[in-house]
N, C-alpha and C positions, 0 to 999 in steps of 0.2 A: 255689304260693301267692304266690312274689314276684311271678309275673307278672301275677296277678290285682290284688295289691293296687297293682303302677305303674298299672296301667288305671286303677283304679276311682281313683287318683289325678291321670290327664289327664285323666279324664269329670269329678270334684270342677274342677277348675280351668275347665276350661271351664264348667259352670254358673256357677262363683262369679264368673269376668269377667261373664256374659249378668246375673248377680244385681248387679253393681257398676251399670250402665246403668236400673234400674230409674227411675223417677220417681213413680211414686204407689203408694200402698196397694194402691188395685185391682189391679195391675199383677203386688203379688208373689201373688195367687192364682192364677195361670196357672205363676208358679214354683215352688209349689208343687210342684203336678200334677207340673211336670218333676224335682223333688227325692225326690218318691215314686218314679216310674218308675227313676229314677238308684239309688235306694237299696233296690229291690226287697222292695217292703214295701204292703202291702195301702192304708197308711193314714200320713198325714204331717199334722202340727199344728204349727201354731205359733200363740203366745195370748199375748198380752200387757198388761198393766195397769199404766198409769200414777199417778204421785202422788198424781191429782186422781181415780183411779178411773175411767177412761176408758179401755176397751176397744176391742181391735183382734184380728180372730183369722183365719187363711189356714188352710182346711183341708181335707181330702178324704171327709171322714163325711159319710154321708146327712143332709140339711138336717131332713128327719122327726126323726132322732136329734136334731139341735146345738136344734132347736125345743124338742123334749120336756126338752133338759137345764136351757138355760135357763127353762122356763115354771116347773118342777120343784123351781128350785133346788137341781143337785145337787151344785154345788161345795161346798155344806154337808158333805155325806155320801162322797164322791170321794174315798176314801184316796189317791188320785195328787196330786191339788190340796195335801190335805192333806201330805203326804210332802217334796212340792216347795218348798213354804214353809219346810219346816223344816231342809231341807236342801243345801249346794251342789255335790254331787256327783250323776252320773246314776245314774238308780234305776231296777232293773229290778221291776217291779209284781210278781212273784212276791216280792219282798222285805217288799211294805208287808202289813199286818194288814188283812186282808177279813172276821175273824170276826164283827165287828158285824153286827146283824139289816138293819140300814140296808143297809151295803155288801155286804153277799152279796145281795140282792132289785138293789141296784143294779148290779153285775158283770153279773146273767141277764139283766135288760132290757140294758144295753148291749150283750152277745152277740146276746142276739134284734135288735138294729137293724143289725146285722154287727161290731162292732167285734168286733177279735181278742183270741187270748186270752193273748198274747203284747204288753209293752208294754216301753219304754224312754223315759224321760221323762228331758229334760236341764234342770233350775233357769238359770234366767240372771238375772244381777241389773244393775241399769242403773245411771244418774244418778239423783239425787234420788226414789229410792223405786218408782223402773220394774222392774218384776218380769215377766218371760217363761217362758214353758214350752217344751222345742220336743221332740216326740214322734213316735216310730215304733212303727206297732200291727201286728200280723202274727196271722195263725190257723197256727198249727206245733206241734212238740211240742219236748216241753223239749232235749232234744238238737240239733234243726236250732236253736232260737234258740240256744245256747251258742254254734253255730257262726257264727251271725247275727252275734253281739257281738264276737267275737273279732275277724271281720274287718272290720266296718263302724266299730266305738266310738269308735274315735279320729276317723274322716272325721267322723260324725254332730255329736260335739261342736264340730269346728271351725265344720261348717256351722250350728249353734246359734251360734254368736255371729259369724259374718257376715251370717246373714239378721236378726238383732238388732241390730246396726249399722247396717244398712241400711233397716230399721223406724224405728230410732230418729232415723236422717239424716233421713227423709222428716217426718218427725213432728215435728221441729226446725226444719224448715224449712235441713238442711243441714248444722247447727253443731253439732256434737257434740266437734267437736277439744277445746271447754273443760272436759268430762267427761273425762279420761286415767284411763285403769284397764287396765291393760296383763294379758294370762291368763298365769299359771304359767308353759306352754309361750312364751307370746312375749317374756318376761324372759329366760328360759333363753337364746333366740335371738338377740339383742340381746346380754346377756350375753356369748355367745362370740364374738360376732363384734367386739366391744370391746376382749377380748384379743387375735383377730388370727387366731383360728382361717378355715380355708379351709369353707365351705360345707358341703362333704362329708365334713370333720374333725366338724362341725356333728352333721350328718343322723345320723354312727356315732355320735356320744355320746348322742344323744336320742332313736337305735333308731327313726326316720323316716327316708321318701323325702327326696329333696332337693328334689322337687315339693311334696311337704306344707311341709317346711320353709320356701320359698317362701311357700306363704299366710301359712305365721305371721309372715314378717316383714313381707311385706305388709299384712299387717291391722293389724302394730305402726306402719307406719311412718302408716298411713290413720288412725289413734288419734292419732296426736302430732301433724298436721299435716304430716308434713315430706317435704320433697321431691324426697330418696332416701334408699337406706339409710343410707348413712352420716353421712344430716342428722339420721335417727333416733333413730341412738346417739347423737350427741351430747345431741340434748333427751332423751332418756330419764336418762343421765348428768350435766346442769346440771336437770334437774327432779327428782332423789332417783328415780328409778322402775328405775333399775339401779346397782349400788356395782361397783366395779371397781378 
């Protein structure tokens, strides 16, 4: 398993450089595709809704489906949609309530258009009232997804809020440094490295590769503006975003 999870952590890193390079919208649907294949999953989404209610979505489901959902309006009825609003942790769909008459006729038609029956949906929340989804759908049985989750959940999340970062760049026109909102794990990272811990002192306390650990401070330092790590901790430290 270690050797499995360093891969899937150079394959993670090398997308997430090729996903840094992007320049347009159009652009991250083709990275998608590559994000699905990388994470070995029938079906990869990402959806996002701005302030103003302006919509943006990259995704791998049949266009018949994404038509029929929007003409439909089924975000109404989407215990997922539903779930993800209310909550900021990843949710796997067997957890949300389908008993409604609504959502169970909706689960069969989504099945019938292929989606799986297997979901993992990660909430991401932005600047000024930007809310994202970013999902993996698979047809399995409950066992091989346990297994799904164990070893992808941590990679999945991270890549939910790079490819939202990188949405949200493009959509800004770039400027996003004046939105700082640093994740859990990249305070953590910031954090020790402020007291002076070595990298791999880092990785054992946080039970991560030293490659994952890597993105996280890279994503923290690409959050703050600054122009290495150690320019990082300091703005994280003279902006309140880490105490020490």
């Amino acid at each position: 398993m270690a050797g499995t999870s360093r891969q899937l952590d150079t394959r993670l890193e090398t997308v997430l450089d090729q996903l840094a390079s992007v320049g347009t919208l159009d652009d991250l649907q083709t990275h998608i595709l590559g994000l699905r294949d990388l994470f070995e999953v029938e079906h990869l989404v990402y959806h996002s809704v701005n302030a103003a209610g302006g919509q943006y979505a990259a995704l791998s489901y049949d266009l018949d489906w994404v038509n029929r959902y929007i003409e439909q309006g089924y975000e109404r009825v989407d215990p997922v949609v539903q779930g993800c609003f209310r909550r900021f942790h990843p949710i796997d769909w067997k957890s949300l309530d389908w008993s409604a008459k609504a959502s169970r006729a909706f689960l069969h038609e989504a099945l019938d258009h292929g989606v799986g029956n297997q979901g993992l949906s990660m909430p991401v929340r932005g600047p000024t009232g930007h809310f994202a989804v970013f999902t993996v759908n698979q047809s399995t049985d409950d066992e091989d997804w346990a297994g799904y989750r164990a070893e992808f959940l941590e990679s999945l999340i991270l890549t939910s809020h790079f490819l939202n970062n990188k949405a949200l760049e493009i959509e800004l026109g770039g400027n996003i440094t004046d939105h700082k909102s640093l994740s859990p794990r990249e305070v953590d990272a910031l954090s020790f490295l402020a007291l002076g811990c070595s990298r791999a002192e880092i990785a054992d306390r946080l039970t991560i590769s030293e490659h994952t650990l890597r993105v996280y401070i890279e994503s923290a330092r690409h959050k703050l503006g600054a122009a290495n790590t150690t320019h990082a901790v300091a703005r994280a430290i003279s902006q309140g975003l880490i105490v020490v």
